[in-house]
Backbone as JSON, one array per atom type, in Angstrom:
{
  "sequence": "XXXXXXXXXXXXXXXXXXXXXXXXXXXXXXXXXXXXXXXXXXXXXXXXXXXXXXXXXXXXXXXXXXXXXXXXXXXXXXXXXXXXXXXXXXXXXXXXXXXXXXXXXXXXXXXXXXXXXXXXXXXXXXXXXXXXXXXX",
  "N": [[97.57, -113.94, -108.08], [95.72, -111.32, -109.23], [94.12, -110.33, -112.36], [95.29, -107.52, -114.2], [93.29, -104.72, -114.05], [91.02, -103.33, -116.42], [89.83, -101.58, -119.38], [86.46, -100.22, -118.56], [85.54, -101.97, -116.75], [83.88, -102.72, -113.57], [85.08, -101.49, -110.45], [84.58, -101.31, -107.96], [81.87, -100.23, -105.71], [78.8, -99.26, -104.17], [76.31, -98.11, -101.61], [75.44, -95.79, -100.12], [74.06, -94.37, -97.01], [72.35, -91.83, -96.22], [71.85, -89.53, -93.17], [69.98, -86.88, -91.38], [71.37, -86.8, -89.27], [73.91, -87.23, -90.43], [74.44, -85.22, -91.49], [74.74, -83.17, -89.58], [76.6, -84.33, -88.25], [79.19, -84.15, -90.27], [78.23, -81.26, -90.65], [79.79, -80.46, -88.0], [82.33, -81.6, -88.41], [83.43, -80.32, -90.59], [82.84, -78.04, -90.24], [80.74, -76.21, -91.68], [78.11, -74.83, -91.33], [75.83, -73.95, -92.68], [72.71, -73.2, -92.94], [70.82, -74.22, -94.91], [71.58, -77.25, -94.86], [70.62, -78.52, -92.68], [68.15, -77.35, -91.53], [64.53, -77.07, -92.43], [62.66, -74.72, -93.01], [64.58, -72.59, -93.72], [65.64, -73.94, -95.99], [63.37, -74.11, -97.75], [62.39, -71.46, -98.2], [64.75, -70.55, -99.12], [64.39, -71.76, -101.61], [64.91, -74.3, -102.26], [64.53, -77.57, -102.64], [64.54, -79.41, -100.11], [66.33, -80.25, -97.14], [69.53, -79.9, -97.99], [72.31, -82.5, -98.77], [75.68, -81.88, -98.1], [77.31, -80.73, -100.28], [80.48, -81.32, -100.36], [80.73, -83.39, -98.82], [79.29, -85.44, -100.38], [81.26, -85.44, -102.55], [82.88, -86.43, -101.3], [82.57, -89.14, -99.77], [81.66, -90.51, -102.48], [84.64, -90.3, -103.62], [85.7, -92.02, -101.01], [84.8, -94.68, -101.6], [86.34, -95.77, -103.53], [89.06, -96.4, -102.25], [88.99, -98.56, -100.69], [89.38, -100.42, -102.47], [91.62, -99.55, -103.79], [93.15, -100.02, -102.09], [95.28, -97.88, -101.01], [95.12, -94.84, -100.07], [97.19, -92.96, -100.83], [97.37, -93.86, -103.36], [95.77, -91.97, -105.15], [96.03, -89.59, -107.16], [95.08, -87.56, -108.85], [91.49, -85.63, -108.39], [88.37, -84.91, -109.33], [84.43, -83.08, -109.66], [81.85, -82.5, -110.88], [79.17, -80.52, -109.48], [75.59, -81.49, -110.39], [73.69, -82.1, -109.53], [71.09, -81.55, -106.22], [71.36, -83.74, -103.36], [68.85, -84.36, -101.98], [67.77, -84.89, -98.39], [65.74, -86.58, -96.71], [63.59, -85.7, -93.9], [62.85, -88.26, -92.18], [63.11, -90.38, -93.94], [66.01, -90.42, -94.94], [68.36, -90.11, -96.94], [69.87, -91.71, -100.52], [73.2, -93.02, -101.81], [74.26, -93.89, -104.14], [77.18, -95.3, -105.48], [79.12, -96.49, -108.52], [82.73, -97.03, -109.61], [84.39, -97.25, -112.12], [86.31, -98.69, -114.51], [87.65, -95.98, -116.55], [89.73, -95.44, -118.43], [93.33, -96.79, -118.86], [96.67, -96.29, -118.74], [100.26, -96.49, -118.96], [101.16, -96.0, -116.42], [98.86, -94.62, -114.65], [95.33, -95.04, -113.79], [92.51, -93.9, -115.06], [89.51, -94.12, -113.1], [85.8, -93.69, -113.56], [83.47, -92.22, -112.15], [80.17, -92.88, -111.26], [77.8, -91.29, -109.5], [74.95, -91.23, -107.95], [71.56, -90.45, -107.02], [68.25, -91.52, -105.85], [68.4, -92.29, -108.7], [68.86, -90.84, -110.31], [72.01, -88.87, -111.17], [74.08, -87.05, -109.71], [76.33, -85.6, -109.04], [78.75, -84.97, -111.63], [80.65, -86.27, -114.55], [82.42, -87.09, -112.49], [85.79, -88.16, -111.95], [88.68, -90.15, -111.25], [91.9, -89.88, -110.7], [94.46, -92.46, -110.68], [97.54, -93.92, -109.73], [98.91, -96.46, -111.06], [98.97, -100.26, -109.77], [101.69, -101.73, -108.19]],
  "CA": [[97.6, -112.53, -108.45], [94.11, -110.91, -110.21], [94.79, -109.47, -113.69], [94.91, -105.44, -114.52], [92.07, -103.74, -114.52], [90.93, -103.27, -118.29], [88.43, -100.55, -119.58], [84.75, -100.9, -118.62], [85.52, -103.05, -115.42], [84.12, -102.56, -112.12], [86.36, -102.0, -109.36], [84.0, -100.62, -106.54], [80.68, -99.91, -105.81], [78.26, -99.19, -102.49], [75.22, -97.34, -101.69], [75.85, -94.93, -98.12], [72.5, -94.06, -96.36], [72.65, -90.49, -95.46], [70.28, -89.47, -92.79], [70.37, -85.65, -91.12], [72.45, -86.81, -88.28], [75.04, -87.67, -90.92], [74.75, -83.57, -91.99], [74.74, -82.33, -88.72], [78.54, -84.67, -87.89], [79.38, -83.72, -91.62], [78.99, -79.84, -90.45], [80.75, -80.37, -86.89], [83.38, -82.23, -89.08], [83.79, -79.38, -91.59], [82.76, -76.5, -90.02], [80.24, -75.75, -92.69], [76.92, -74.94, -90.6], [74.85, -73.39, -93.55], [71.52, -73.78, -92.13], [70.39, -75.25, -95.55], [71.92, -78.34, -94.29], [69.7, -78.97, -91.48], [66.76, -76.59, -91.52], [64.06, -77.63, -93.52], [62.23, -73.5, -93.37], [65.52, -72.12, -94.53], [65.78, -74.84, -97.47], [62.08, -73.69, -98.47], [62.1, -70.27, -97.87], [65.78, -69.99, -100.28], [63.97, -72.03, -102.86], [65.35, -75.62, -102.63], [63.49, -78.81, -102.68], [64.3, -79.92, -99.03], [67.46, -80.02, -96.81], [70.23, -81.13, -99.2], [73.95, -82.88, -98.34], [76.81, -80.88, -98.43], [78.28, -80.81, -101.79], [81.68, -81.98, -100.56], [80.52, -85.12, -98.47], [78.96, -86.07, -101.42], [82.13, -85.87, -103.35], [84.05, -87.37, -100.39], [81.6, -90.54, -99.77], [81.86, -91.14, -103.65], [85.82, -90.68, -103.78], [86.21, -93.05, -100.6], [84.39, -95.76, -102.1], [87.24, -96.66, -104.39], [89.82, -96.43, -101.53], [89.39, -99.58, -100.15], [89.68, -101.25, -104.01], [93.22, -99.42, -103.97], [94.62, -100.66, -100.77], [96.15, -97.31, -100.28], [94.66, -93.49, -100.63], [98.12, -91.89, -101.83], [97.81, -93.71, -104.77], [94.81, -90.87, -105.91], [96.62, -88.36, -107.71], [93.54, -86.26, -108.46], [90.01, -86.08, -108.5], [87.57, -83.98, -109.43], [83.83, -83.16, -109.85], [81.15, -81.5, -111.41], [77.94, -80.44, -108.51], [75.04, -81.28, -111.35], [72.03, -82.18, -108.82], [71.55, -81.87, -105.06], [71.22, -84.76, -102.59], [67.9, -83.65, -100.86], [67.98, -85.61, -97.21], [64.53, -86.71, -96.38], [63.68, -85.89, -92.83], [62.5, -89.43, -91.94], [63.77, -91.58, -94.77], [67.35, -90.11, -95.52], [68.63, -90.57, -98.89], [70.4, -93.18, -100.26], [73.62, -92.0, -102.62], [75.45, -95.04, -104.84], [78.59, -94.89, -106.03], [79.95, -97.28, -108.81], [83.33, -96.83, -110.36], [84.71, -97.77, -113.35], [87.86, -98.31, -115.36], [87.51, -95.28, -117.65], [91.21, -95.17, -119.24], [94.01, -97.53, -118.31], [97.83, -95.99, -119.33], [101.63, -97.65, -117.88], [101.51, -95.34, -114.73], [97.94, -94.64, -114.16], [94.37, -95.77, -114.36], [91.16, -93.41, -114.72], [88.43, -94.33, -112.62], [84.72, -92.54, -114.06], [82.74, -92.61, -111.14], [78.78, -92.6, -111.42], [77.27, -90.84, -108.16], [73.43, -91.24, -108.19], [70.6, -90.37, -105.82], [66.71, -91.75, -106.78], [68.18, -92.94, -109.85], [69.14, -89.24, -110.67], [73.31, -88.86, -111.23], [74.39, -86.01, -108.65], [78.11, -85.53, -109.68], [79.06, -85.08, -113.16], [82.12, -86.02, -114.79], [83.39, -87.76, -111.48], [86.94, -88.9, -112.05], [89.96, -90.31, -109.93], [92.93, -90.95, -111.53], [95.13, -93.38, -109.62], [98.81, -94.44, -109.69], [99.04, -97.66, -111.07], [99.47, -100.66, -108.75], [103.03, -101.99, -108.74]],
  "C": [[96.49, -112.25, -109.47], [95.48, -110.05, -111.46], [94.58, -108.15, -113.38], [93.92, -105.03, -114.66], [91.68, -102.95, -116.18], [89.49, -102.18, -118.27], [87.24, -101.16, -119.47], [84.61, -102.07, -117.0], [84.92, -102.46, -114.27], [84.08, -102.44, -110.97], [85.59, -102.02, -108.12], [82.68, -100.11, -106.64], [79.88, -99.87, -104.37], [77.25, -98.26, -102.82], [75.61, -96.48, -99.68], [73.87, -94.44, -98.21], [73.13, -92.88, -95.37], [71.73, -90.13, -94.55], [70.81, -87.61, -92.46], [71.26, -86.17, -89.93], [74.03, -87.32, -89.04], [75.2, -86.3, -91.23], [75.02, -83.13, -91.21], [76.4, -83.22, -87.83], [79.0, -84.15, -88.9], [80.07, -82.04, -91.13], [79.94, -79.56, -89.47], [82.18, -80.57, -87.25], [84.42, -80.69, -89.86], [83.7, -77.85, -90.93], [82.02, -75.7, -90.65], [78.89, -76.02, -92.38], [75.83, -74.18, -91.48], [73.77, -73.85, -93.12], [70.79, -74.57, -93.21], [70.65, -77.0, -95.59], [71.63, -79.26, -93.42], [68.31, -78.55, -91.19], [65.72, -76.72, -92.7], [63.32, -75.86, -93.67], [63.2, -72.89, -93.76], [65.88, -72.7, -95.59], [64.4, -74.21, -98.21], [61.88, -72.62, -98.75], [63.58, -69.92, -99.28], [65.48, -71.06, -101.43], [64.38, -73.47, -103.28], [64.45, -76.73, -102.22], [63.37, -79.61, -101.35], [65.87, -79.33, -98.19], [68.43, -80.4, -97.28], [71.82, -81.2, -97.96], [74.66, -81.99, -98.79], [77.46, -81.4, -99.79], [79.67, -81.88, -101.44], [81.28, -82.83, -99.42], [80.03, -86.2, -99.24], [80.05, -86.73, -102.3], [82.97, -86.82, -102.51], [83.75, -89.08, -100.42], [81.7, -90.96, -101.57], [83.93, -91.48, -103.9], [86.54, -91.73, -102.55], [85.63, -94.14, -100.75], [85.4, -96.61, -103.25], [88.38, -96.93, -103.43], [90.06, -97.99, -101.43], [89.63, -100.48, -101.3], [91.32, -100.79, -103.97], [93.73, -99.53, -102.98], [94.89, -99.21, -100.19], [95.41, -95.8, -101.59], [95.75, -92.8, -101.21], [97.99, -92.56, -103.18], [96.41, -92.72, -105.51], [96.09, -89.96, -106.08], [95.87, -87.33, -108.49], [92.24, -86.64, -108.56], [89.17, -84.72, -108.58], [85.93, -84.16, -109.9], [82.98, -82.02, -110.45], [80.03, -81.61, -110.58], [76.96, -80.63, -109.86], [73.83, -81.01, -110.65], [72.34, -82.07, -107.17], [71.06, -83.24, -104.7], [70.33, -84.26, -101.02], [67.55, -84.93, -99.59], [67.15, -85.26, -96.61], [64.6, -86.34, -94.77], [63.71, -87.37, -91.76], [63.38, -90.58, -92.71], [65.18, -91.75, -95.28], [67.44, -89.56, -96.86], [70.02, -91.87, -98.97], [71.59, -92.31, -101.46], [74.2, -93.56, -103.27], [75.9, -94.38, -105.73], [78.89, -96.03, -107.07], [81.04, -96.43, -109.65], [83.91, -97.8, -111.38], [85.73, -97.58, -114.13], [87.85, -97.32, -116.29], [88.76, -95.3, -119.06], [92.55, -96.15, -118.11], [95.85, -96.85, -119.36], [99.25, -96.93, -118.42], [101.68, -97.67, -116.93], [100.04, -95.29, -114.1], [97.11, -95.07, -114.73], [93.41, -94.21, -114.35], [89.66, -93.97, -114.47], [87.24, -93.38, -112.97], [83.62, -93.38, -113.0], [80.89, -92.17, -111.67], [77.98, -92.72, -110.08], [75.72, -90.88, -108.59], [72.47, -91.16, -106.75], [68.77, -90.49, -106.45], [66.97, -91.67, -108.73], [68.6, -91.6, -110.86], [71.04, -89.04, -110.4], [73.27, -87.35, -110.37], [75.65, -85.11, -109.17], [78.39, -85.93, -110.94], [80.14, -85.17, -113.33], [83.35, -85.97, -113.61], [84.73, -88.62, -111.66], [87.99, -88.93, -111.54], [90.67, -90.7, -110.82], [93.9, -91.53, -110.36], [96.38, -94.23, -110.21], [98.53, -95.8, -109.89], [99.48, -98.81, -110.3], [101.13, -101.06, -109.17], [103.47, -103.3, -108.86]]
}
């Protein structure tokens, strides 16, 4: 049996390789066909730096990166984020997004995980945190 998870530890970590055919299942997925998502003259033309990832695959791909560390997704009992930067998705090269989390706060019942989302070395998601039902 591994010990408890102690502040500063951690638990989970990965890098996902986004390309545009991951935006264009993403929108089929969601339903969320904003053409800034795929069109690189509608990303330029409304003033953004390329075609960026959807905000919430971003947050998703960072909050299922701890999943498989907890065995089991009900034990999230919330999560939330702050959008700080986008995740502009090269035509050719993708982007690359890593995720590590980290024991932030450890109490009887739950833990807080402080996730650090990054893209070119640039944090994306601010003030990423899962809290999670303690194991049993």
């Amino acid at each position: 049996m591994s010990a408890a998870p102690a502040v500063g530890d951690i638990v989970a970590e990965r890098t996902v390789h986004l390309t545009r055919a991951s935006l264009v299942r993403y929108a089929g997925a969601s339903g969320d066909f904003n053409p800034i998502h795929f069109n690189d003259a509608v990303a330029e033309r409304v003033g953004l730096p390329g075609v960026l990832a959807h905000g919430m695959l971003t947050m998703g791909l960072a909050v299922e990166t701890v999943v498989e560390w907890l065995g089991d997704s009900g034990r999230i009992l919330e999560y939330g984020v702050r959008f700080t930067r986008p995740v502009v998705v090269d035509t050719d090269a993708g982007a690359d997004v890593t995720v590590v989390a980290k024991v932030g706060a450890v109490d009887d019942d739950a833990l807080r995980l402080d996730l650090t989302v990054s893209h070119d070395g640039t944090t994306v998601l601010g003030k990423a945190q899962v809290r999670v039902r303690a194991a049993s």
